[in-house]
N, C-alpha and C positions, 0 to 999 in steps of 0.2 A: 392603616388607621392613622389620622393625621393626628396630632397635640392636641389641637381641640377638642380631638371625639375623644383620646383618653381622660384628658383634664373634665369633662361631662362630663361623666363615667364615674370618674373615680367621687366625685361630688353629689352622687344621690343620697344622701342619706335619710331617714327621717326629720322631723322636726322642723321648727320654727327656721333654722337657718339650712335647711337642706338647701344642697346645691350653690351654696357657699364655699371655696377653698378659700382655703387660710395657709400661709408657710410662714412657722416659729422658727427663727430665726436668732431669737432671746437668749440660746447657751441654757447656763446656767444659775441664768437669776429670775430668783422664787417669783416675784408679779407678772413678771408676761409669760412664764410656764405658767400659772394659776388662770391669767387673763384668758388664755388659751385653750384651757383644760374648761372652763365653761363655756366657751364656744364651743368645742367637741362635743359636750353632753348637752347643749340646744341643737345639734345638727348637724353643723357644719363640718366639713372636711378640712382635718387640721393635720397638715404636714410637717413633724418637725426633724429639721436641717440640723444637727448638730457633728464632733470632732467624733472622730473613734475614742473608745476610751485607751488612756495608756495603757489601765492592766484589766484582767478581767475580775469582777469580782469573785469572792471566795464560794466556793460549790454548798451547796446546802440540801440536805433531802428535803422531801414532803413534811416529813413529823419533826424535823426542828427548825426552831421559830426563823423567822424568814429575818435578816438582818436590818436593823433600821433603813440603813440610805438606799434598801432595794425597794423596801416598802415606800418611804417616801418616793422615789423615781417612779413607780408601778402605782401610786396615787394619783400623781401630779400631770403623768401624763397616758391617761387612761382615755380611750378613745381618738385614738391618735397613730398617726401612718409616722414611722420615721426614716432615718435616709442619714445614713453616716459617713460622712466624707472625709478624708487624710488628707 
């Protein structure tokens, strides 16, 4: 399968922007993860490219509350393929 047919492929989604890829490239700053995350939720296939994290975050069960900066990061980038590179 060459690049091409994957990069098709992986771009069907529903919506206005189906068959649109996108690669967020933005890190960690709040307007182009936001910019991005509503392209995701119009259709578009949205790749984001970011660092491995240094540590991992702290473990949390199901029944206690889910920590702020997991929920913002599981907000911000909902609908979205990501790809962690060192």
């Amino acid at each position: 399968m060459s690049l091409q047919d994957t990069i098709s492929k992986l771009a069907r989604r529903p919506g206005p922007l189906g068959g649109v890829l996108v690669l967020e490239l933005c890190g960690d700053e709040p307007a182009g993860t936001f910019g991005t995350q509503m392209l995701a939720d119009l259709g578009a296939t949205v790749i984001k490219i970011e660092r491995v994290p240094p540590d991992d975050p702290p473990p949390f069960t199901p029944r206690s509350p889910v920590p702020e900066a997991i929920a913002y990061f599981w907000g911000m980038n909902r609908n979205k393929l990501s790809l962690a590179v060192d």
